[in-house]
C-alpha positions in Angstrom: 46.5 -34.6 -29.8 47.9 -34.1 -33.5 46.0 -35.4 -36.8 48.3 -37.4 -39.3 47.0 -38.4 -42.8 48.6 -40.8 -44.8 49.4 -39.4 -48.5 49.8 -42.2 -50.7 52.8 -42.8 -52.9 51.6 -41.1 -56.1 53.9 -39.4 -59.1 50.9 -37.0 -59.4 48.1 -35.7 -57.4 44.2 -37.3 -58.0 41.0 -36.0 -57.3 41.5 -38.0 -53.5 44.6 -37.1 -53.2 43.7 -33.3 -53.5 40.8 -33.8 -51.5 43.3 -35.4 -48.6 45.5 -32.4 -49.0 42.9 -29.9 -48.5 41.6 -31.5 -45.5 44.6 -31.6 -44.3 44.7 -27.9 -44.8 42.1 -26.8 -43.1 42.7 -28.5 -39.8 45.9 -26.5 -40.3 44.8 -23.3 -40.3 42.3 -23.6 -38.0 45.5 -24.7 -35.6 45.0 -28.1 -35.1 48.7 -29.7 -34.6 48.2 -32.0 -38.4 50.6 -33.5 -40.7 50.5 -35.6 -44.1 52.5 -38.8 -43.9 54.5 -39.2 -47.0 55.0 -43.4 -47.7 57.2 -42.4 -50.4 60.6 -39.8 -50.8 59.5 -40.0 -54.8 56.4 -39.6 -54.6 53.9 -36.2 -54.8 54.1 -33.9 -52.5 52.3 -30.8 -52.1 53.9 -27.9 -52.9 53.5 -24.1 -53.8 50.0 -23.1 -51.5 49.8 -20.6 -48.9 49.8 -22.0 -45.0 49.8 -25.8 -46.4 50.0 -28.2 -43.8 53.6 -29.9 -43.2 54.5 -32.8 -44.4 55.8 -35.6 -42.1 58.3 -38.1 -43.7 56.5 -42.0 -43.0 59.8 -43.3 -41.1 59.5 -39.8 -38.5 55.6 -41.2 -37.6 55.4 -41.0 -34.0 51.6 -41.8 -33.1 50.5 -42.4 -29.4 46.5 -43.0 -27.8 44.7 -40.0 -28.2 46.4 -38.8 -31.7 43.9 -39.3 -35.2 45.4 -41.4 -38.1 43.0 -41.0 -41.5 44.0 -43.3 -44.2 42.0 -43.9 -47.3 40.4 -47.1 -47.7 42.6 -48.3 -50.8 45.4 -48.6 -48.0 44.5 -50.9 -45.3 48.2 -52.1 -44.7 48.7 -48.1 -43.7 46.4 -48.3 -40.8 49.3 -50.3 -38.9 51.4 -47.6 -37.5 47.6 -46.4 -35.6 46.4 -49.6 -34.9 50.2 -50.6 -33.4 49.9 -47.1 -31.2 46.2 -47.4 -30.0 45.4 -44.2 -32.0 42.0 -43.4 -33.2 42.2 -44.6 -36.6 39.7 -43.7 -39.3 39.0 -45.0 -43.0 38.3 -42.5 -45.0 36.5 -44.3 -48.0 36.2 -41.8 -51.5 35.4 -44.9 -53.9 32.5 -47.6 -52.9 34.9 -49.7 -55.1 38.0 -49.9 -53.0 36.3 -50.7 -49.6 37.5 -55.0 -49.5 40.0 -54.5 -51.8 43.5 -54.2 -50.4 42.4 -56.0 -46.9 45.2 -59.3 -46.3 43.9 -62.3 -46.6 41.6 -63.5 -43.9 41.3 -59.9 -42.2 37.2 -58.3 -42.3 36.7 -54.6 -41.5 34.5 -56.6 -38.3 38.4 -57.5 -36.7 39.9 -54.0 -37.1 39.1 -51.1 -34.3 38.4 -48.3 -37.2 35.6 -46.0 -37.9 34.5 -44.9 -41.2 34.3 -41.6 -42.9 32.1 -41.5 -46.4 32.6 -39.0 -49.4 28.8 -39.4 -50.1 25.4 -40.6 -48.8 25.8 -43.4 -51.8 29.1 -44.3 -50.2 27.7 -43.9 -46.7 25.0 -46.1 -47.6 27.6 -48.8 -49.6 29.3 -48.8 -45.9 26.1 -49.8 -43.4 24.7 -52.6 -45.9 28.0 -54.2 -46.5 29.9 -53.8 -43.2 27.4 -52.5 -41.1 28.8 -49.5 -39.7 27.9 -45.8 -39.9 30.3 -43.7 -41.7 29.4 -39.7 -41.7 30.0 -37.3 -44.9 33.0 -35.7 -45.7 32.0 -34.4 -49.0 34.9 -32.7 -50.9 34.8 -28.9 -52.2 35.4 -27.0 -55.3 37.3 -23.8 -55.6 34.6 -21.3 -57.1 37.8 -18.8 -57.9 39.0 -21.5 -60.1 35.7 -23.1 -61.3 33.0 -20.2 -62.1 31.1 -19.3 -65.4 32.5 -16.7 -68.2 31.4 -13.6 -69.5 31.5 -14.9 -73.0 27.8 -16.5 -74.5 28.4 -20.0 -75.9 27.8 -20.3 -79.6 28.6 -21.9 -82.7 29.1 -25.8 -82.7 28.0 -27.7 -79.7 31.3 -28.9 -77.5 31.0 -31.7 -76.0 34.2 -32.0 -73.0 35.2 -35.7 -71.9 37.7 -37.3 -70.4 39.2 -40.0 -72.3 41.4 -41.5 -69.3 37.3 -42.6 -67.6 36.8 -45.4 -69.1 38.4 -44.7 -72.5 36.6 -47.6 -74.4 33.3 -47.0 -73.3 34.2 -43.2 -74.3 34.8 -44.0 -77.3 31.5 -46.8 -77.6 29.0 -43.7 -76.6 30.7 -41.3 -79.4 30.7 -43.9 -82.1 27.0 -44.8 -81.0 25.9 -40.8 -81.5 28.2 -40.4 -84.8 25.8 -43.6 -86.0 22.8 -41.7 -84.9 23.1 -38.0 -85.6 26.4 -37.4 -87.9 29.9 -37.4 -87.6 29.8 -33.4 -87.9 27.2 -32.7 -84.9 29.2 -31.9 -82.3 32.8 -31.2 -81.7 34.5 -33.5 -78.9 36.5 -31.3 -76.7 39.3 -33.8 -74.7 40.3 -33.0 -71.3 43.8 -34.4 -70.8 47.0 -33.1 -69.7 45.8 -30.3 -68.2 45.9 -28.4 -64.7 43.0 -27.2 -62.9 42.7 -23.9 -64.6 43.4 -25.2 -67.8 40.3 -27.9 -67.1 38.1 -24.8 -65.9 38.6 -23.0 -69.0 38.1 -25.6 -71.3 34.9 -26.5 -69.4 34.0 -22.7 -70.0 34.1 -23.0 -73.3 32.5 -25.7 -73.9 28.3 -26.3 -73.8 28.5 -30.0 -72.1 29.9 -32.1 -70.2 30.1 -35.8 -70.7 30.8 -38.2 -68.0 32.1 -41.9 -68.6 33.8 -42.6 -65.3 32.8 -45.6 -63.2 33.0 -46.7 -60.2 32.8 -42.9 -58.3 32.7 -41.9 -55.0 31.6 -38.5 -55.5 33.4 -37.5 -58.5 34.6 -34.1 -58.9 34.6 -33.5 -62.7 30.7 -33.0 -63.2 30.9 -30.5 -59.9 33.1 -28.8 -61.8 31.6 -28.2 -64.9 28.3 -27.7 -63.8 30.2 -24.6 -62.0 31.6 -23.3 -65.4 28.1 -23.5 -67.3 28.1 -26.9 -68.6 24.4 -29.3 -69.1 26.0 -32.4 -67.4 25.5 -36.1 -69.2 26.4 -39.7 -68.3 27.5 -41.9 -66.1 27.1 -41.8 -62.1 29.6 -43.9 -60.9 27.1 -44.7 -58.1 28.9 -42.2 -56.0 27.7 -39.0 -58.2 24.2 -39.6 -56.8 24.8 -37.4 -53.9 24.0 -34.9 -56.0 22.6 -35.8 -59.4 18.9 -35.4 -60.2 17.3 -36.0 -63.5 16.6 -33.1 -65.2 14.2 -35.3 -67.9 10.6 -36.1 -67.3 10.7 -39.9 -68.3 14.9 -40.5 -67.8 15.5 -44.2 -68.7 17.0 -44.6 -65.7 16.0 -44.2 -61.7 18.4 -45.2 -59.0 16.2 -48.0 -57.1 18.1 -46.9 -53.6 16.9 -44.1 -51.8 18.2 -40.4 -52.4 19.2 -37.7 -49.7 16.8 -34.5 -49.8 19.0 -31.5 -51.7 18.0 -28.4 -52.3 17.8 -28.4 -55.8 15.9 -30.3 -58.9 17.2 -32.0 -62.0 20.8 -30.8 -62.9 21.7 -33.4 -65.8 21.0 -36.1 -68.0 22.1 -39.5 -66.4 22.3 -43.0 -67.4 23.1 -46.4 -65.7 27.0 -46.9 -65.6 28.0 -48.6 -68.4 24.9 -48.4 -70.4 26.6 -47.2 -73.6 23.0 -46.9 -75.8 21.5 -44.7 -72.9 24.5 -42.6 -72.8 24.1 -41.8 -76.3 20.8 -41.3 -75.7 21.2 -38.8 -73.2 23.9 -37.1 -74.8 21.7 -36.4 -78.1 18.7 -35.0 -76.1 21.6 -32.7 -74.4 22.7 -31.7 -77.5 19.1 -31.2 -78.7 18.4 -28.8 -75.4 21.0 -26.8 -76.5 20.5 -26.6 -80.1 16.9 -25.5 -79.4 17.8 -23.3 -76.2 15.1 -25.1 -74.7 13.4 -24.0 -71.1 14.5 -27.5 -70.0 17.7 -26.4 -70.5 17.9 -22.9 -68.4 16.4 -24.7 -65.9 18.8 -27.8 -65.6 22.1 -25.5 -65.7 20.3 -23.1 -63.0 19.8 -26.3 -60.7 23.5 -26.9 -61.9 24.6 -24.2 -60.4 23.2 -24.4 -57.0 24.6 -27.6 -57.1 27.7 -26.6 -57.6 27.4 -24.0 -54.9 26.5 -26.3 -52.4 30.0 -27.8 -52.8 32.1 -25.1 -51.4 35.4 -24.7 -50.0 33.3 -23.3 -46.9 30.7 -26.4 -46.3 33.9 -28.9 -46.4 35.8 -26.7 -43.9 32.7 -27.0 -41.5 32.3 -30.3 -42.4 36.0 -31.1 -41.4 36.1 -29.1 -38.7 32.7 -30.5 -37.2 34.3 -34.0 -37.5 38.1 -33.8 -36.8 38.0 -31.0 -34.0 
């Protein structure tokens, strides 16, 4: 029995993508016979990381009864090569958002012989009320080697990271929003753009928060990431991010109304509802204030941050993958 994973035609790899990759990886070097299926000659391909998995070209798939094809749920159409075969054919589904969305006309997840894996307990959840079916967790990981704290102490201006490709107008809605409220000369937005992962990580170091503005999430990676450099976390959820958010305020504005999985730690940001631009702003000025007044709310939110951030590790995905694809 092999494992195949379809890798999407991309010109650069995404936070799925990555997270495809690694799984991919892991099953590797544990020796399981796996391969990523490349749709596309031009397209990404992983390169440059010790013991990768191969990569199998799409016209060379060979799939029989018995072998595993995995194929994220933006790509119904790539299911066919499993479905043709009599594989066992999963859906791995990273975004809520994408679940209906590329199924052909007239076909229902009901009609297809596929199970379901889920990037989150929000996603997991998203899954059994819409189509009915249980989908267990394959959370992704962070690298701790790349993401970790600095030795250098935070000072001066408060930094405020962001990603303007999330969303970029309701980016720039919350920051006009806070100028209006507390000054144009509060805080100094820190863009991250353009940059690899270790360029992210240290930009995240040096910087005292982290504002988040992307919507709709599966479990996104970003906030996971700077919580792991040292950052107080703000904004949006993306739905998905509540697999690990917790309000770190007494009164928040906001409270999920579906239910949340038991974790191991307490509040580790300051969220708002997805696209609420007023509470973002909101949130973002009592995150600023936190830090301005090196408040014990604040020591305590980026010590829950942490073990969040630790409970993401390259070490609880590769049980989780091996638990699940062995």
């Amino acid at each position: 029995m092999k494992t195949c994973i379809f890798l999407p035609p991309v010109s650069k790899p995404t936070g799925g993508i990555t997270v495809l990759r690694q799984i991919a990886d892991i099953l590797h070097a544990a020796g399981r016979e796996t391969y990523l299926v490349a749709r596309d000659r031009g397209g990404w391909r992983p390169g440059g990381l010790k013991d990768e998995a191969p990569v199998l070209e799409w016209d060379d798939l060979q799939l029989a009864p018995g072998d595993r094809w995995l194929v994220p749920e933006g790509w119904v159409n790539a299911l066919a090569p499993g479905l043709d075969s009599g594989a066992d054919c999963i859906s791995y589904v990273q975004n809520w958002a994408y679940l209906f969305s590329s199924l052909p006309q007239g076909v229902t997840w009901d009609r297809l012989p596929v199970r379901f894996f889920s990037v989150s307990d929000p996603v997991r959840q998203f899954i059994a009320e819409t189509v009915g079916r249980n989908a267990p967790e394959l959370r992704p990981g962070i690298d701790p080697e790349i993401f970790h704290q600095g030795a250098a102490a935070r000072n001066g201006k408060i930094r405020v990271a962001y990603m303007p490709r999330k969303n970029k107008s309701l980016a720039a809605q919350i920051i006009a929003a806070f100028e209006a409220r507390c000054g144009r000369e509060r805080v100094r937005w820190v863009p991250v753009q353009g940059m690899d992962a270790f360029g992210v990580a240290d930009t995240l170091r040096n910087s005292h928060i982290f504002l988040m503005t992307g919507f709709p999430e599966g479990c996104p990676l970003p906030p996971l990431e700077a919580m792991a450099c040292g950052c107080l976390c703000t904004g949006f959820s993306g739905y998905g991010g509540w697999d690990y958010m917790r309000q770190a305020e007494a009164a928040p504005r906001f409270i999920p109304w579906w239910p949340l999985r038991d974790v191991s730690w307490g509040g580790n940001g300051i969220w708002s509802a997805d696209g609420d631009v007023l509470d973002a702003a909101l949130c973002l000025e009592t995150a600023v204030k936190w830090w301005e007044g090196q408040t014990p709310e604040l020591a305590e939110t980026l010590e829950n941050a942490r073990l969040t951030a630790a409970a993401y590790s390259p070490q609880a995905q590769r049980e989780a993958v091996l638990r699940l694809l062995s």
